[in-house]
Structure formats: C-alpha cells, structure tokens
C-alpha positions as CSV (number, residue, x, y, z in Angstrom):
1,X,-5.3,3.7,0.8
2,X,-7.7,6.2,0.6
3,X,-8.5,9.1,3.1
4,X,-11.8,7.9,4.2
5,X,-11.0,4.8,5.7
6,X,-7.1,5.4,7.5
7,X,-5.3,8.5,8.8
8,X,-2.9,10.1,6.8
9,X,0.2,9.6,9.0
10,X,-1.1,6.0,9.2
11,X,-1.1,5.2,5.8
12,X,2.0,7.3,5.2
13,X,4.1,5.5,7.8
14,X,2.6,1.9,6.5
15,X,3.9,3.0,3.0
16,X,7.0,3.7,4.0
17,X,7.9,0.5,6.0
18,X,6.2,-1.5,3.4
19,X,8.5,0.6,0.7
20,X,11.8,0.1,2.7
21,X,11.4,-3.3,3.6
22,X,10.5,-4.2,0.1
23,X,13.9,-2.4,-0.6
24,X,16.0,-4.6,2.1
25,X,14.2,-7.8,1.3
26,X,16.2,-7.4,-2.1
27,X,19.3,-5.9,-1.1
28,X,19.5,-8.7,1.1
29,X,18.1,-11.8,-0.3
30,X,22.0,-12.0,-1.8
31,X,23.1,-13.0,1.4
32,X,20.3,-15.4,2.1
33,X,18.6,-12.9,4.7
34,X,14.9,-12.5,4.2
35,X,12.4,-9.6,5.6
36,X,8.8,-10.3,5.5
37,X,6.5,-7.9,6.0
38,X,3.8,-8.3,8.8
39,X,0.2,-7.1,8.4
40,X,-0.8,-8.5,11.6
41,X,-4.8,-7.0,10.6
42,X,-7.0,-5.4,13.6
43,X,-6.3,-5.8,17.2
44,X,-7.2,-3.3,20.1
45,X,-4.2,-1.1,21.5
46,X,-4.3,2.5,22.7
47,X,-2.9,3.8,19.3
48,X,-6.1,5.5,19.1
49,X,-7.1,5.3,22.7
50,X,-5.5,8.0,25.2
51,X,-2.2,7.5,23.3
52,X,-4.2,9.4,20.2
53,X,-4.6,13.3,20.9
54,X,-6.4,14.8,18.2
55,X,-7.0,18.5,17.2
56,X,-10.1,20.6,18.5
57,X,-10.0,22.4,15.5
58,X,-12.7,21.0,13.2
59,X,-12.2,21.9,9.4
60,X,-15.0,21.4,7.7
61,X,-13.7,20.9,4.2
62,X,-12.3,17.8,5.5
63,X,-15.8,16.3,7.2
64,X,-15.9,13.7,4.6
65,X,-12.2,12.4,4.6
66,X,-9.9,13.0,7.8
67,X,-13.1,13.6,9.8
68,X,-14.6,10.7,8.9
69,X,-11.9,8.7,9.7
70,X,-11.0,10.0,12.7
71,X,-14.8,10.0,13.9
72,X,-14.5,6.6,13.4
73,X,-10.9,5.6,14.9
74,X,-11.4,5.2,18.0
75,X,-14.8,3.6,18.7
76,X,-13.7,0.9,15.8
77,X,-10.7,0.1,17.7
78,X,-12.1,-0.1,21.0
79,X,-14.7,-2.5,19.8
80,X,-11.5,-5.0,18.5
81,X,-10.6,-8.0,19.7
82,X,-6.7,-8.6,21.5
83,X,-4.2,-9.8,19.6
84,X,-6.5,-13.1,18.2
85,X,-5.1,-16.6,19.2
86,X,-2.6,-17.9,16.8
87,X,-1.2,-14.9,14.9
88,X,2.0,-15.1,17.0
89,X,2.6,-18.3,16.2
90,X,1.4,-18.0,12.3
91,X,4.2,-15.3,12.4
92,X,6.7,-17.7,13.5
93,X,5.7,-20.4,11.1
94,X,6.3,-18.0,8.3
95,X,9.4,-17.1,9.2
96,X,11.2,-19.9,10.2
97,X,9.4,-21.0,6.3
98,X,12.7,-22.2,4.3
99,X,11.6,-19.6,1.9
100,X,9.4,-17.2,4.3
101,X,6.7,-14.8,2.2
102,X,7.4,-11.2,1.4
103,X,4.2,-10.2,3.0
104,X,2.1,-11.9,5.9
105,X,-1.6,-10.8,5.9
106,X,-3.1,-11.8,9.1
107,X,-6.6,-12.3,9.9
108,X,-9.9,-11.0,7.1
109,X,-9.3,-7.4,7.1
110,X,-5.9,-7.4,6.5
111,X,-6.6,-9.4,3.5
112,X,-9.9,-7.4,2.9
113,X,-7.3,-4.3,2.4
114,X,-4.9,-5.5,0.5
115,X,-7.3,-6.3,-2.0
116,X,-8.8,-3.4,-1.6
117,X,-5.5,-1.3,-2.3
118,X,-4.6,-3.5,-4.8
119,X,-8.1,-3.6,-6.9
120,X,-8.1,0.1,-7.0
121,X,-4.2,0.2,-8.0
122,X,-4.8,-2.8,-10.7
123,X,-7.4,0.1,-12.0
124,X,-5.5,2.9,-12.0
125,X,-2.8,1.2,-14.4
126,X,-5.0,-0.2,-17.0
127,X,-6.6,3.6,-17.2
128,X,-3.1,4.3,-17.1
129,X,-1.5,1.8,-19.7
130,X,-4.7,2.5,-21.9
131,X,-3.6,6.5,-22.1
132,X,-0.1,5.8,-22.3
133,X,-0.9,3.5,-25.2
134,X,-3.1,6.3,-27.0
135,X,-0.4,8.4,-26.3
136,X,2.6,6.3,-27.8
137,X,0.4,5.9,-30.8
138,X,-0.1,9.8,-31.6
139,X,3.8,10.1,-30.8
140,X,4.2,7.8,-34.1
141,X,1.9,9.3,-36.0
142,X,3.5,12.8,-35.7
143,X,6.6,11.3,-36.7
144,X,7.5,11.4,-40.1
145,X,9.2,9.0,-41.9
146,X,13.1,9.8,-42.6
147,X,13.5,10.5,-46.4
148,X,15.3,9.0,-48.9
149,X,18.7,10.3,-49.3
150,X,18.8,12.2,-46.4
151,X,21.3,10.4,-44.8
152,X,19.0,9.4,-42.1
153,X,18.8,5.8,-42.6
154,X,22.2,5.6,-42.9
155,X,23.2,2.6,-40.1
C-alpha cells in the first residue's frame, strides 16, 4: 500500500492480520479448519470520525504522504455508504463454501486495491527477478572453472 492513499498504522495493522491469518489458514487447514480473510471494502464508521484524534503538529515534509491521507480520511469516509446490502450474507455464503476462499474482497474498491497492491508488487518482482538474474549471471562468470588435477572434481 502506499502512503498517499492509507495511514500507516492502517496499512500496518491490515498487513499483519492478512500475514497471520495467511499463517493460521495453513497451520490449520491439517485439521480441516479454514480462515478466510475478509476485505469487507468501504463503509462509513467513526474509525475516522470522532473515534480518530489526530496530531496538531503539521510536518511539512510529510504534506504529500501522511498529510494527504489524512486530509482526505475523514471527509472520504463520511461521504460512505453503511454497511451495503448483502455483504453480510456474501460473507456467510463464503464461509459456510465446502472449500471457503482464502480472501473475500467485497464490493469495487476492495477489489480496486487489491489489484492495485498486487500490480505494483507483480512489478517490483520482475525488476527484482530481472537483477537477481543479472546478478546470478556475473556470480558465474567470476567463477573459474576447477582445474584438472586439482582434486576438485573429485565426486
């Protein structure tokens, strides 16, 4: 997630239900318990109503990342809908599902987000498969080949 569209402690705590759940789901799927992961998507609550108290102290370095999300936190959310008709029950479909998903994404943003994280993380690993593979291919080319008789290609 990036800083200018969640909180920090948002997308921290997210990753690290998403991180232990993902852990559970396989440390139990041995005993035929599941754990899906609910991303129920937008819905207006006070998390960033009166529940929310921010800092006075404006930091100006941050303007463009922190600030801009929380300039933007709580008019967004106050302008959401309630909990939409039917995610309740979409929840209860899935996991009642003989074989119920991993992760539920409900409603467009949820879904828009995903893909979002997951577009710029699909990125990240080709740049990063693409250096690792320049890198494996210097490694082998700075090794040289054992020599004859040296007793390194003994098996």
């Amino acid at each position: 997630m990036d800083a200018g569209r969640v909180r920090l402690y948002y997308a921290a705590a997210k990753a690290a239900m998403e991180g232990m759940s993902g852990a559970l789901r396989g440390e139990l799927a041995p005993l035929g318990i599941s754990v899906t992961i609910v991303e129920p998507g937008a819905f207006r609550t006070d998390f960033a109503g009166r529940s929310l108290v921010q800092s006075a102290t404006v930091i100006d370095d941050y303007a463009d990342t922190a600030g801009n999300a929380a300039r933007r936190t709580t008019p967004w959310t106050a302008t959401r809908p309630a909990i939409p008709p039917g995610r309740a029950q979409a929840i209860i479909t899935a996991v009642e599902a003989s074989e119920p998903p991993a992760f539920l994404l409900l409603g467009p943003d949820a879904l828009a987000l995903y893909r979002y994280v997951a577009d710029g993380r699909a990125s990240e690993i080709a740049k990063m498969g693409a250096a690792h593979q320049r890198h494996q291919l210097r490694q082998l080319a700075a090794v040289e080949p054992p020599h004859v008789g040296s007793g390194a290609c003994r098996p």
